[in-house]
C-alpha positions, 0 to 999 in steps of 0.5 A: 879164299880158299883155292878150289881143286879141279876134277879129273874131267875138267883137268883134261879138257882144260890140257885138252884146250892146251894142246889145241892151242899149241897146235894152232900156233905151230900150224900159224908158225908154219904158214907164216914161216913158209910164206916168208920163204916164198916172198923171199924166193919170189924177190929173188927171181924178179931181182935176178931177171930184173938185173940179167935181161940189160947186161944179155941186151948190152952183150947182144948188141954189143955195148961192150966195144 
């Protein structure tokens, strides 16, 4: 079985379908790095105020004496 060889035409639309493919992947790669990011910022911030508002309550009402 002889292997068929690919016209000029088909050869671009076939690296044309590539490059689209590549594409998507890098823009979902972006999406889901950036996402990452956010969640982890957002975990920060509820864990910092979660821990600073008890140990600002003890200093202010003084729990400390």
């Amino acid at each position: 079985m002889a292997k068929q060889k690919m016209t000029k035409k088909q050869m671009e639309a076939r690296e044309e379908a590539a490059r689209a493919r590549d594409e998507r992947a890098k823009a979902a790669q972006a999406r889901k790095d950036r996402n990452k990011r956010i969640f982890t910022i957002v975990i920060v911030a509820i864990l910092i105020i979660g821990l600073s508002f008890p140990t600002m309550a003890l200093v202010v009402m003084g729990g400390g004496q």
